[in-house]
N, C-alpha and C positions, 0 to 999 in steps of 0.2 A: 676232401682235398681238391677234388675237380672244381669246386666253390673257390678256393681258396685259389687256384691258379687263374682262371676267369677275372677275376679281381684284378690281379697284374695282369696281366694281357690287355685287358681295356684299359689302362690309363693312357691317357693323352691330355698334353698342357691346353688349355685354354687360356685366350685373350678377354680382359677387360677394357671396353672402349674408352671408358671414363677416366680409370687410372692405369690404362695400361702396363697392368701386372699381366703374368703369364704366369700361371703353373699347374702342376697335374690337379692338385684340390681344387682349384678354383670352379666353384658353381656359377655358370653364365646363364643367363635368359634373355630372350629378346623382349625389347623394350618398344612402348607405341612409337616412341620416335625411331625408330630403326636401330637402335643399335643395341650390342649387345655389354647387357654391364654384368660385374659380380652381387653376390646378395649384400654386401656391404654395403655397396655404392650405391643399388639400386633403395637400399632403403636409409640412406644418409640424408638427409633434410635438411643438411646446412645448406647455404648460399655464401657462395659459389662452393660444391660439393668436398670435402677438405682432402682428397685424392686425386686430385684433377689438375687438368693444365688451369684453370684460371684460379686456379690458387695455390701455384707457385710451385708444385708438386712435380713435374714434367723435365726432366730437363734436356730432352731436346734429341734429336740426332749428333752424331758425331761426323762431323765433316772427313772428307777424303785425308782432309792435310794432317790428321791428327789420328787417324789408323794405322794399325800397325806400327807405331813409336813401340820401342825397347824401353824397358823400366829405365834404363839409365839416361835414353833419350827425354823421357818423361823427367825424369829427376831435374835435368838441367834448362827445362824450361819452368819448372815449379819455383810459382813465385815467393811460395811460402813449402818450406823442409821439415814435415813431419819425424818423428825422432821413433824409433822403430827397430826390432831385431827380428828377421825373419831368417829360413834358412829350410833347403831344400831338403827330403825326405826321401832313403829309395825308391826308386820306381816314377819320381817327379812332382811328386805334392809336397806342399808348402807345410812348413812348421813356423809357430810362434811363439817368443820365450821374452822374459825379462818381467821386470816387477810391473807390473800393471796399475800402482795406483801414480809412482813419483816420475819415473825416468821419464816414460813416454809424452808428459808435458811438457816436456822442455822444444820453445821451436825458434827456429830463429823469426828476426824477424821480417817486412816483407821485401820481396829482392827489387828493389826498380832498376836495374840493368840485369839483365841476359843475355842469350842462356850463360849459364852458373860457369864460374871454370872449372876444370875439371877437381880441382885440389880443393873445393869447397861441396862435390857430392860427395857425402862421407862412407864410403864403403870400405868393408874392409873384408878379405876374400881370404878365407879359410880351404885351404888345399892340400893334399896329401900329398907326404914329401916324397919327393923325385918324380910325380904326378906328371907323364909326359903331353896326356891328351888333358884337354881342359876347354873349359866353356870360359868366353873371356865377353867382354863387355861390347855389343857393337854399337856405333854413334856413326851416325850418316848426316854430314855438315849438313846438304842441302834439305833433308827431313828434318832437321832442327830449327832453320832458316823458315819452311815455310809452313811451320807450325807455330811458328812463335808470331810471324806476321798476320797467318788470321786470328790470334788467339788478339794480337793490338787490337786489329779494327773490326772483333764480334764480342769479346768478351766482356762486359762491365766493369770489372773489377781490376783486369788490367790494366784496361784506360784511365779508369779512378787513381790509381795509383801512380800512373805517371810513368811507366815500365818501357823501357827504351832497348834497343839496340847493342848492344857492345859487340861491333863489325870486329877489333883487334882478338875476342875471346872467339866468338865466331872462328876468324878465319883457323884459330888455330887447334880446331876442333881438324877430326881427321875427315876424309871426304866420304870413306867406305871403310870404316877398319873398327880396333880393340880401340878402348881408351885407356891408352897409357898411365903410367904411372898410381897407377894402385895401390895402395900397400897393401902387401902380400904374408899371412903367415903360413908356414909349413911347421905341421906337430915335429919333434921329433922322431915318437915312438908311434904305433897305435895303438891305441883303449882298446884290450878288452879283444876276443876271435872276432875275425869280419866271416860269416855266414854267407852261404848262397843266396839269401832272401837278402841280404844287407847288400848285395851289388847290382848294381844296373847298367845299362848300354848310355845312359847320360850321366852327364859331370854335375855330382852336386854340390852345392857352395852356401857358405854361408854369408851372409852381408848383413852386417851390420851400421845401421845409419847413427854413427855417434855426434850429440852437438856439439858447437863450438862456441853454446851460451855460458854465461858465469853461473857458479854454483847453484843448484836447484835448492831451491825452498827447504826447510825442514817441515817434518810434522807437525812442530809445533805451531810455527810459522801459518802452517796451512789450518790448522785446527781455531787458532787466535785468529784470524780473519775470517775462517767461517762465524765463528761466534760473533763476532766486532758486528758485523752484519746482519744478525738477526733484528736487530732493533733499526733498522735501516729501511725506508720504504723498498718493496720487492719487484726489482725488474721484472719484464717477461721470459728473459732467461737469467739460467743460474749462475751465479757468477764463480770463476774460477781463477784458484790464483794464477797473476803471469807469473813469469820467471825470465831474467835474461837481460841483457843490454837491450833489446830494442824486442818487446814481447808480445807475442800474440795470444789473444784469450780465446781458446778455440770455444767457446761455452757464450762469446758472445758478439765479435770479429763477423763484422758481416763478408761473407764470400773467403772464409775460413778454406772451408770446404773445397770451393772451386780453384783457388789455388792453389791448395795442394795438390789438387790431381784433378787438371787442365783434360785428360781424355776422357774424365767419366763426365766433366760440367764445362764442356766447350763453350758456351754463351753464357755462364754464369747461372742461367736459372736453376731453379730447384735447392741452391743450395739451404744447408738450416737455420741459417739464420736471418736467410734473405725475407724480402717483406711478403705477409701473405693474410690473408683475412681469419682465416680460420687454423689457430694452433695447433700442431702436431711433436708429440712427445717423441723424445731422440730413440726411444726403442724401438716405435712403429713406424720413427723415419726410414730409419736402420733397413727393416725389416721388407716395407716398399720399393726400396732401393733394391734389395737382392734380390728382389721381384721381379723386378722392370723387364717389359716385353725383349729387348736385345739379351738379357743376359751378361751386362759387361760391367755390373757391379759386383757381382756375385763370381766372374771368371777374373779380375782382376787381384794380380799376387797381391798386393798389400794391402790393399782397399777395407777388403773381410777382418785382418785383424785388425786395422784402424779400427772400425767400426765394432768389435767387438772390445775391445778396449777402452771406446772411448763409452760406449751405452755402460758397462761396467763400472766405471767411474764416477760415471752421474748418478749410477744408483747408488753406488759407495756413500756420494755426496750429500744425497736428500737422503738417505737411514741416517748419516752423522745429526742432520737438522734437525730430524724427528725426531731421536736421543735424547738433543738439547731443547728442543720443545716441550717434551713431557717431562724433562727434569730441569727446570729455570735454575735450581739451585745449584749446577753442577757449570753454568753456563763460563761463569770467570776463572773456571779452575787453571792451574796453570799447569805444565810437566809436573812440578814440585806435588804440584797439590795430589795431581793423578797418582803419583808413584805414592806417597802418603797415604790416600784412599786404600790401593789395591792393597798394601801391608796391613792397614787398620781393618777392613771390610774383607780382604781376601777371596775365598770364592763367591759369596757375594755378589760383589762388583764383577768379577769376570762373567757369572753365571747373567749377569744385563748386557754385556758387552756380547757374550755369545748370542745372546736373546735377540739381541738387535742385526747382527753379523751373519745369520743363518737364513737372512733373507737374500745374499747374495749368491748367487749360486756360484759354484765350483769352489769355496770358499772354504775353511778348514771348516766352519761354524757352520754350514750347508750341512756338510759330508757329516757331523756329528750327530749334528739334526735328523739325516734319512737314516744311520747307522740306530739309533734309540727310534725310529718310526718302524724299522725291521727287527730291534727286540722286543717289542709290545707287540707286533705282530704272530711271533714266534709264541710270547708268554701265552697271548689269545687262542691259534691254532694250535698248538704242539709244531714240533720239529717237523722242518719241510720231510717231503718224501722224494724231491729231483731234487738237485745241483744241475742245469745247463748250462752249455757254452755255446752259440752260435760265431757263427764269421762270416762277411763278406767276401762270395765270389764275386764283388763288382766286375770285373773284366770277363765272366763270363755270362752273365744273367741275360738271356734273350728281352727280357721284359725289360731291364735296364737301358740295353744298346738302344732300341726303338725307340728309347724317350731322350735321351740323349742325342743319337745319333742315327736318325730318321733315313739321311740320307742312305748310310754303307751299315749299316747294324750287321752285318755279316763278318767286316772286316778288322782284324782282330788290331791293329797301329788304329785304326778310329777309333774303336771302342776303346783302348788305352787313354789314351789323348784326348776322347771325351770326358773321361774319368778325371783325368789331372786338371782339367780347363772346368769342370763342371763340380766340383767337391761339393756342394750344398747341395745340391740336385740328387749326387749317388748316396751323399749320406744321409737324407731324406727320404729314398727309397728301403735304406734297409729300414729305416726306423717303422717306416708306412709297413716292410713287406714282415717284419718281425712281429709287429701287431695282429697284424693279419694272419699270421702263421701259429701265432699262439692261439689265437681266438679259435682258428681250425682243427688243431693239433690238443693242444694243451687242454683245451677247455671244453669243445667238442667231442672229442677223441676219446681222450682219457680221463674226460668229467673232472679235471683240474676246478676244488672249489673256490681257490687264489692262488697269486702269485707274484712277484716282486722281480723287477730286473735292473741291472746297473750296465749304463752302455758306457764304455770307452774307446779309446783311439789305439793301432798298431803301431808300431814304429814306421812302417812305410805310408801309416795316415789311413789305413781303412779302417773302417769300427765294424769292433766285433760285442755280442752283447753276454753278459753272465747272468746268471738266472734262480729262482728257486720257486717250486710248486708244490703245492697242497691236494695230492690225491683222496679221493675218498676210500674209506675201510684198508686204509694202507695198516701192514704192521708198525705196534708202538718199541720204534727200533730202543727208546730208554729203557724197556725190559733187560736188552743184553745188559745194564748195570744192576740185574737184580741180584740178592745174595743167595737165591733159589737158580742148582745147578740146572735144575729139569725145566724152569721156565726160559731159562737163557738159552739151552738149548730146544725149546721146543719152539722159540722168537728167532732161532737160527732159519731152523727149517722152515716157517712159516714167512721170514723173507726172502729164501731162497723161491720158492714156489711163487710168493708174489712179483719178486724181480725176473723171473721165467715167463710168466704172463706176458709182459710188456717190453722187456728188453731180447734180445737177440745181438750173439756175437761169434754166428755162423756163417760161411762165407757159403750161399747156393751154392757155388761153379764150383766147392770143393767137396770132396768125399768126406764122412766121417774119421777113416781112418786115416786122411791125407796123404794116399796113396797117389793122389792125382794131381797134386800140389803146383808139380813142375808143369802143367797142361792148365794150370789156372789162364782165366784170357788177361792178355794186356790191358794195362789202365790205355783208357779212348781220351787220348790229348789233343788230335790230331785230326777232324777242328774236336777240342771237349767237349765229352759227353755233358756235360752243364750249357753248353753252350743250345743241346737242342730244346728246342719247346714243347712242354708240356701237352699242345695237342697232336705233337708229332710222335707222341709215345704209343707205340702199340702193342706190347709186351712187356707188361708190367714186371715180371719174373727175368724179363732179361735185361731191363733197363736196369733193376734192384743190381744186376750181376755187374753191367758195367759201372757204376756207380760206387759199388765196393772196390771193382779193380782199381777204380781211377783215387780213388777222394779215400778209402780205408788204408792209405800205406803214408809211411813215412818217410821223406826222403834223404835223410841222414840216419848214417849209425854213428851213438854216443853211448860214451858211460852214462850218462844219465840219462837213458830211453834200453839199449837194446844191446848193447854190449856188456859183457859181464868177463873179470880177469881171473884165471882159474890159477891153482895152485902151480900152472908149467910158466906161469908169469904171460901166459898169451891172451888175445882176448878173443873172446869166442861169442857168436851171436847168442842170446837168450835163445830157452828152446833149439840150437842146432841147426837151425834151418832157416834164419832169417833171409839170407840174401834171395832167397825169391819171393819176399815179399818188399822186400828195400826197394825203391826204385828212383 
């Protein structure tokens, strides 16, 4: 485990000069020319290198006048309104919801007068009723003003376009305040017990950016034009349908990109579609982007799901082509024909549509796909011998705060707000420190011969990971379904002694006969015992101790954990004695 801690402790981001990516993996070397690249770059052979500022990769600093803008300040200088539903999560991380392949295309088209009025950014603000404190929208006239003016005389694509002034919307922007007139809903009732973990010291909200294009496309619609187009010579990019009165192809709109969101492409370069010698695929554009040495692609609230949305779609797009490429003869089918197929052919035809569909990740057709890749694993092994569950203490991991927040790692409002501003970064560390912890633990440790894990997200946006392991000469727990009393019994006792080996659910600081229960020590919150590092540990026996004080209790009592209603109709702790372990 000393192994295993050393690992995180040394991480630190590294810079590439060439494509100025920054992150903790990155492997740098210096190069004869002085500088220092990654191994990618360093052994890329294109001309001009396809990560680099001379081919179009770069896009640039962010000018004074274009920091620190408010999403809504951003909104009303975007010349082009991405369509989008995002919404705040406890604790301050960002959530993303809506159908993923139709809604989000729809965009208007591009503004040549700004900034926007206000009743043209589409938000809509979901607030709890009688909700007295609230987070409202700030807009600073003169920040709007002199963002929009270098954006005329640096940006490309604004000049291109023709993008003027409107002084009368202007002026009647506010100088220092909320932007008015919002539409506001308040629930009636509320969904469902609001929990201690469900509240926070910030107003969360949800916004949703709805168009004010004409009806979106249908399936079929978009299916008939993919096809219509295969027999078409094939641009350099892929074509996607518009939608709308006056429509933008985000898939081929040069400077798509940059104006939608003017603070991550202030001068226009780098955008995807802009011109460049050497092509790059929209997933390892994506992916560069949330690289980039500042970090303000990857800290920006909408940006990430844009971009994950939109790289999802294109792959959506090219598996549809692929389908119809190996099946010519399915190319003219129409709805009718499809709905006729699926009746006639029935699993069949689904069983190709999954086939093709499972290449998408997070997709039903993924998740079926890795669900039958873990019964063939199980049929191969036998039944796992763990079930785990890990969870992110992001707010408390030493080795996190330092990567994050170099400056103050000490101070627990940084490390918070490093966490909320930095979501790729934290959830990239548990995914690296989960790795690494199995390898140590699981597989080290306990000679684990495999094992299988599924990561997902909390409602407050941390991820936590579930798990299953394959120890060696574990008891074969399918015995307890034998029709043999004395081997059922004798596979009892044989995984009780095995499960005794390795597990422990002894508290040290406590006596056997918990006599001393009430002299257990306090959980160490204050700063969290998580919080110290690993080589500041000098008493392994007493850290074990704080450790269970702090992180082994729960801190609600429920019927469905630790309360139980006895016959006097009262409810009484499980065991008698919980409340000094409640805290």
């Amino acid at each position: 485990m000393l192994k295993f801690h050393e690992c995180l402790s040394s991480l630190t981001s590294a810079k590439c000069d060439t494509c100025l990516e920054r992150f903790p993996t990155l492997s740098v070397t210096s190069q004869p020319n002085g500088i220092n690249e990654c191994s990618r770059c360093a052994h890329d052979k294109s001309i001009p290198k396809r990560y680099s500022s001379a081919n179009n990769m770069d896009p640039g600093p962010v000018p004074l006048q274009l920091q620190s803008l408010s999403q809504t300040e951003e909104m009303l200088i975007s010349a082009v309104m991405p369509v989008m539903s995002i919404y705040r999560l406890p604790h301050g991380q960002y959530g993303y919801s809506g159908h993923v392949i139709n809604f989000p295309q729809d965009v208007h088209g591009f503004a040549t007068t700004l900034p926007r009025l206000p009743s043209e950014v589409d938000i809509l603000v979901v607030r709890k009723e009688k909700e007295q404190t609230h987070r409202d929208f700030r807009v600073r006239r003169r920040a709007v003003e002199e963002a929009l003016t270098w954006l005329l005389a640096n940006n490309i694509y604004y000049r291109s376009i023709g993008v003027s002034v409107d002084q009368n919307t202007l002026a009647s922007l506010p100088e220092d305040g909320d932007l008015t007139d919002l539409r506001t809903v308040q629930p009636a009732e509320s969904q469902g017990e609001v929990t201690p973990d469900d509240v926070s010291t910030e107003e969360h909200y949800s916004s949703s950016f709805v168009p004010n294009a004409a009806p979106p496309a249908t399936e079929r619609e978009t299916i008939e034009q993919a096809v219509q187009s295969l027999g078409q010579p094939q641009s350099s990019h892929l074509m996607w349908p518009s939608i709308g009165g006056t429509p933008i192809n985000e898939f081929q709109t040069e400077g798509y990109f940059s104006m939608a969101f003017p603070t991550l492409f202030p001068t226009g370069a780098a955008d995807f579609n802009g011109i460049r010698m050497n092509s790059v695929t929209v997933g390892n554009y994506f992916t560069h982007l949330m690289k980039y040495d500042d970090g303000r692609f990857a800290k920006h609230p909408r940006f990430r799901f844009f971009a994950l949305n939109t790289e999802m779609r294109w792959r959506a797009n090219e598996t549809g082509r692929i389908y119809i490429r190996q099946h010519p003869g399915e190319a003219h089918l129409t709805v009718d024909d499809l709905r006729d197929m699926i009746g006639r052919e029935g699993e069949s035809f689904s069983n190709k549509v999954v086939h093709y569909g499972a290449s998408l990740r997070g997709t039903r057709q993924y998740w079926f796909r890795e669900r039958n890749h873990l019964i063939a694993m199980i049929d191969t092994l036998g039944l796992p011998t763990i079930f785990f569950t890990h969870s992110a203490a992001d707010h408390q991991w030493p080795e996190l705060a330092s990567l994050i927040c170099p400056e103050d790692p000490d101070n627990k409002q940084a490390r918070v707000k490093a966490v909320i501003d930095n979501p790729a970064l934290a959830d990239w560390f548990f995914y690296y420190r989960i790795q690494k912890f199995v390898d140590a633990f699981y597989i080290h440790t306990l000679k684990a011969t495999d094992y299988w894990m599924r990561f997902e997200w909390q409602h407050r946006g941390s991820p936590h990971v579930h798990g299953l392991a394959w120890l060696p000469n574990a008891p074969n727990v399918e015995d307890l379904l034998s029709s043999s009393p004395d081997l059922v019994e004798s596979t009892k006792q044989e995984i009780i002694e095995y499960a005794d080996k390795i597990i422990s659910t002894i508290n040290p600081a406590v006596l056997p006969d918990g006599s001393n229960v009430s002299d257990a020590p306090p959980p160490k919150v204050d700063p969290h015992i998580c919080n110290k590092p690993y080589s500041e540990v000098t008493d392994l026996e007493e850290d074990l101790t704080d450790l269970i004080a702090t992180c082994q209790r729960h801190t609600r009592c429920s019927e469905s954990y630790c309360l139980r209603t006895r016959t006097d109709q009262h409810q009484h702790h499980r065991g008698g004695a919980c409340n000094t372990h409640c805290t």
